[in-house]
VEXDREN-2710 file (C-alpha; in Angstrom, 1 decimal):
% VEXDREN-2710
k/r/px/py/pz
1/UNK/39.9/47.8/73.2
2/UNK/39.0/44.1/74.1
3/UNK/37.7/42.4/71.1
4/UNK/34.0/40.9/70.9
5/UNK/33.8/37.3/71.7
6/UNK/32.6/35.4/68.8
7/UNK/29.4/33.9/68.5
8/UNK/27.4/30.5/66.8
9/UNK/29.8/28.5/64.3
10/UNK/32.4/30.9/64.5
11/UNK/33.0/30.8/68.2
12/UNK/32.4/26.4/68.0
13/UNK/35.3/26.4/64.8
14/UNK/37.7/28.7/66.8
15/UNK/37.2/26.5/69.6
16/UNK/38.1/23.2/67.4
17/UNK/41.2/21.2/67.6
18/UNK/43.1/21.0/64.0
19/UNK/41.9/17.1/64.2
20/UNK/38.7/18.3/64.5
21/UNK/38.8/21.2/61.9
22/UNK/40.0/18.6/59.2
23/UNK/37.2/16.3/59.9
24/UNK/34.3/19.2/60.0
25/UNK/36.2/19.8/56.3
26/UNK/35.7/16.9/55.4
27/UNK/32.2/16.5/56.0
28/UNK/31.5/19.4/54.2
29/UNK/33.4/18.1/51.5
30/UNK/31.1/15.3/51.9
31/UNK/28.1/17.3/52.1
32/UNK/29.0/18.9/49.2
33/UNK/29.8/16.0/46.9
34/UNK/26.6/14.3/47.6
35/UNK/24.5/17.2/47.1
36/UNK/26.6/17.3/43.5
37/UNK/25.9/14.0/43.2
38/UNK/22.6/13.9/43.8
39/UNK/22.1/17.0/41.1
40/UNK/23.5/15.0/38.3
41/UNK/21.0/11.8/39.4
42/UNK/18.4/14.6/38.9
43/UNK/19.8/15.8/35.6
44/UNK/20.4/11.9/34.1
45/UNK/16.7/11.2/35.6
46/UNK/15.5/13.9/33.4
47/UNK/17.7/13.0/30.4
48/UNK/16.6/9.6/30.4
49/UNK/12.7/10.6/30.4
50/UNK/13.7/13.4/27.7
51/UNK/14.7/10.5/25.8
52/UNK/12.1/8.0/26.3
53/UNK/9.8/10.6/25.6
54/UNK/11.5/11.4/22.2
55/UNK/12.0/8.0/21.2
56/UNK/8.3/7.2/21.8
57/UNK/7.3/10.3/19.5
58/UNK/9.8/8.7/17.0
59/UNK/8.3/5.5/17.0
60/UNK/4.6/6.8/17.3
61/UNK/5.2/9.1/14.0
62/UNK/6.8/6.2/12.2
63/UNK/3.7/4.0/13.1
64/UNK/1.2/7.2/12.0
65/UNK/3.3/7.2/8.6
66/UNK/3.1/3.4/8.1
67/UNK/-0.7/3.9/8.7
68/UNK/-1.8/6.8/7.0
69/UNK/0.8/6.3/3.6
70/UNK/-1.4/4.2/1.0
71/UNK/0.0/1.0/0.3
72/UNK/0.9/-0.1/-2.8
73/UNK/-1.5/-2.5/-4.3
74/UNK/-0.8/-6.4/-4.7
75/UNK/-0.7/-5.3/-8.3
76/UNK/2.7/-3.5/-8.0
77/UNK/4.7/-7.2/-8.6
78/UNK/3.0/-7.1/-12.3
79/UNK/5.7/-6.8/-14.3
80/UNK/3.8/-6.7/-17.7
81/UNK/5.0/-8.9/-20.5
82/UNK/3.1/-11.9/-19.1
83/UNK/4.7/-14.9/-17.9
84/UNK/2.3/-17.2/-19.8
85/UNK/1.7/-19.3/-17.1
86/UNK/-1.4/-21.6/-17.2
87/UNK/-3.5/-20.6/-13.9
88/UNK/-5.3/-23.4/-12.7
89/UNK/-8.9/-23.5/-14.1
90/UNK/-8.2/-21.1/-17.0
91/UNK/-9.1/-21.6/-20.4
92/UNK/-8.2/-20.2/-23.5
93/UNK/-9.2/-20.3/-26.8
94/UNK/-8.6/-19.2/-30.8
95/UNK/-10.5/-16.0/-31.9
96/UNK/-9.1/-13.8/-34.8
97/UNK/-8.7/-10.2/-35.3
98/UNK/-10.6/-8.3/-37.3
99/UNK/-11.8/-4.7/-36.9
100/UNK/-15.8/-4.5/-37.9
101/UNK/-17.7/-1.3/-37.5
102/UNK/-20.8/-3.5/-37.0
103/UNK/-22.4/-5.3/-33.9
104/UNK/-20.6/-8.9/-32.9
105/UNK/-22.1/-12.0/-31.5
106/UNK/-19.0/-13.4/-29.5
107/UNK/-18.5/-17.1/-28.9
108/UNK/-17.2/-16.8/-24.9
109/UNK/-19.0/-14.8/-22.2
110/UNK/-17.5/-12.0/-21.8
111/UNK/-15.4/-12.4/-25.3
112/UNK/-12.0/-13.2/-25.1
113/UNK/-10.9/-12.1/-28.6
114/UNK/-12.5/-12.1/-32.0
115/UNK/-14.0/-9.3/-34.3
116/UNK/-13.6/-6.1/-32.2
117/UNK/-14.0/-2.3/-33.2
118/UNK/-11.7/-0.2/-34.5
119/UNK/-11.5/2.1/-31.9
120/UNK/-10.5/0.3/-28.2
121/UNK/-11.7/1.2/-25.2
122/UNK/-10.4/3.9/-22.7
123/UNK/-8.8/0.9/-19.8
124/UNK/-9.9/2.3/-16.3
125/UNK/-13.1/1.6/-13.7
126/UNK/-16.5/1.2/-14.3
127/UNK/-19.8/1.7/-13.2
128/UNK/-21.6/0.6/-16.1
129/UNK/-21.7/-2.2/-18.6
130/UNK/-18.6/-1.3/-21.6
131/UNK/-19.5/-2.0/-25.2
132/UNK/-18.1/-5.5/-25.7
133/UNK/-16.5/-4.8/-29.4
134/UNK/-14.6/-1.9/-27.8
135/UNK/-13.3/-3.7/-24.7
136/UNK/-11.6/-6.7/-27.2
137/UNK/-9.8/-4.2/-29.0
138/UNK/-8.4/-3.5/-25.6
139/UNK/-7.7/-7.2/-24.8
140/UNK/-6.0/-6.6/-28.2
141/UNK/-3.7/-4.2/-26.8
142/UNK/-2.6/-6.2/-23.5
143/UNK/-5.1/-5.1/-21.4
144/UNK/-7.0/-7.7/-18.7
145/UNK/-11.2/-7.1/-18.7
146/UNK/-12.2/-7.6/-14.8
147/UNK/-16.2/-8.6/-15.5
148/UNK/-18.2/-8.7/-12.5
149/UNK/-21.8/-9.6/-11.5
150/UNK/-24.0/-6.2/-11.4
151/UNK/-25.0/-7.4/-7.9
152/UNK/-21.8/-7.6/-6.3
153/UNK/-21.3/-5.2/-3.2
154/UNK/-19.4/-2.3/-3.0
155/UNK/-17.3/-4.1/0.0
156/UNK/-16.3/-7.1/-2.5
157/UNK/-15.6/-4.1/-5.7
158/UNK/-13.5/-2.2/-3.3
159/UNK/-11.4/-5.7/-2.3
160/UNK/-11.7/-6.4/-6.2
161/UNK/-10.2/-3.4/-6.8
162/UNK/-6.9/-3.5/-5.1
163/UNK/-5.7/-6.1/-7.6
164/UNK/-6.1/-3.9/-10.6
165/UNK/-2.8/-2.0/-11.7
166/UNK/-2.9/1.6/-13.0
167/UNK/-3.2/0.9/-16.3
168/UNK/-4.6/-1.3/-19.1
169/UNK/-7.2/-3.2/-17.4
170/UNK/-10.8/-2.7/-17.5
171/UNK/-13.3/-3.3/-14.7
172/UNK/-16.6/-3.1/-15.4
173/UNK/-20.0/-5.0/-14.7
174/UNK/-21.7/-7.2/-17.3
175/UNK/-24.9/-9.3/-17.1
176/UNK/-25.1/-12.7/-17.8
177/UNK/-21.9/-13.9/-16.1
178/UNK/-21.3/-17.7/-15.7
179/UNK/-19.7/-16.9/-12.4
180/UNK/-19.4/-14.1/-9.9
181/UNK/-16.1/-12.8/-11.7
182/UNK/-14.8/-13.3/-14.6
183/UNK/-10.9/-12.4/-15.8
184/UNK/-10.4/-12.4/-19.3
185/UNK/-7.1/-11.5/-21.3
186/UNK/-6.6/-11.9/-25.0
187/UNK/-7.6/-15.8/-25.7
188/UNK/-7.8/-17.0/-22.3
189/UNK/-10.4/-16.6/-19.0
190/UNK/-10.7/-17.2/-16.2
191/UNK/-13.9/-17.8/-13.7
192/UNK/-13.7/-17.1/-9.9
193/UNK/-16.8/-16.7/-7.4
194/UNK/-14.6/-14.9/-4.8
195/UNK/-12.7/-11.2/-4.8
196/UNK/-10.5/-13.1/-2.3
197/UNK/-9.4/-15.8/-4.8
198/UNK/-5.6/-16.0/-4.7
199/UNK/-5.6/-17.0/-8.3
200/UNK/-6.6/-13.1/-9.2
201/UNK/-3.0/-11.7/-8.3
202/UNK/-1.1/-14.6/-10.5
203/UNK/-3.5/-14.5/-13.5
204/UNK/-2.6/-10.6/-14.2
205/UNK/1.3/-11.9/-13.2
206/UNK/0.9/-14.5/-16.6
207/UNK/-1.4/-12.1/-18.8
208/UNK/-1.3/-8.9/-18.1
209/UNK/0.8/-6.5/-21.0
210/UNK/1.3/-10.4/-22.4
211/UNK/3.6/-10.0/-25.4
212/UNK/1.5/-12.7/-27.4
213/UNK/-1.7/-10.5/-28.0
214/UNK/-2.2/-9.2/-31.3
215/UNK/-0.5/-5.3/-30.5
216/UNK/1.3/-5.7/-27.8
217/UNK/2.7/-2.5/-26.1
218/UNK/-0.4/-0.9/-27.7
219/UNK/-2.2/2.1/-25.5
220/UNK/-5.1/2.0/-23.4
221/UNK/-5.8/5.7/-23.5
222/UNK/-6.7/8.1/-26.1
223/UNK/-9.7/5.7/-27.3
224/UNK/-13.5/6.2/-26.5
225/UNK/-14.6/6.2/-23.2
226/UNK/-17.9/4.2/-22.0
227/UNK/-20.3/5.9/-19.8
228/UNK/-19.4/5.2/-16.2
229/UNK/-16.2/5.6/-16.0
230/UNK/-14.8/6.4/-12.7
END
């Protein structure tokens, strides 16, 4: 039986020289390769934008977190203990100690130190003016009184605010200021018309916790609290 003649690519290869075979192998060795080749420039491509992609969602959820986290306030490099620096325009002065259970006229505006009630005042924020004899046993204890005008906006408390550390200090407004803000510590004040007054940070870095008050490393909790308090 005679065999079929073959047909297409078949027939054309048969019909090849062995020259001519080994270069149609070749080229579709070569056709091959670059169609491999050109699958890994795909895969790398998509690599490289998997990567991009990831390292901008890595750099976009560090930036969210810087954000969002609260900052500590300038009054985390209070150390307590009180340096005892003199801040420039500060003053200070002699008041003694006593505990009185009756009303006290007090030399400075707000007091600094002098006669003072037994009890001390709770430290913390607020809205309302703080009995004066209460607020020196405080000073007493360490703590800085933040006195400001009953005027001041709620932009300039909030700034004002962000000074104070978490504990012994008292913020509170009080009529009759000399200036917009007063800082007073145990036997020394200070007098500012701005919440953006650099000398704020360093007069809590000299007086704040100071070892020289009269009870240092005394509480500011589990005293009476004054209406207001935030």
């Amino acid at each position: 039986m005679t065999p079929s003649p073959e047909t297409g690519a078949s027939a054309g290869n048969a019909n090849l020289t062995v020259k001519q075979k080994r270069v149609a192998q070749r080229a579709e060795k070569l056709e091959a390769y670059r169609r491999q080749e050109a699958k890994r420039n795909r895969n790398r491509k998509l690599g490289l934008i998997g990567g991009v992609t990831a390292a901008v969602a890595v750099v976009a959820l560090v930036v969210t977190v810087v954000v969002t986290t609260p900052q500590p306030p300038p009054s985390a490099q209070y150390a307590g203990g009180g340096t005892g620096a003199v801040i420039e325009g500060s003053e200070t002065f002699e008041n003694g100690a006593r505990h009185v259970d009756t009303p006290v006229t007090y030399a400075q505006t707000p007091p600094t130190g002098g006669d003072h009630a037994s009890a001390w005042l709770n430290c913390g924020i607020y809205t309302e003016p703080v009995p004066s004899e209460n607020a020196v046993h405080a000073l007493e204890h360490g703590a800085i009184w933040v006195t400001h005008s009953p005027s001041m906006t709620e932009e300039d408390q909030a700034t004002l605010r962000a000074f104070l550390p978490s504990t012994h200090v008292i913020m509170s407004p009080f009529e009759g200021l000399p200036s917009e803000i007063v800082l007073s510590g145990w036997n020394v004040q200070l007098q500012l018309d701005s919440v953006t007054d650099e000398r704020i940070p360093a007069f809590f870095e000299a007086n704040w916790k100071s070892n020289s008050v009269p009870e240092p490393g005394a509480l500011c909790t589990s005293g009476v609290t004054a209406p207001g308090l935030v």
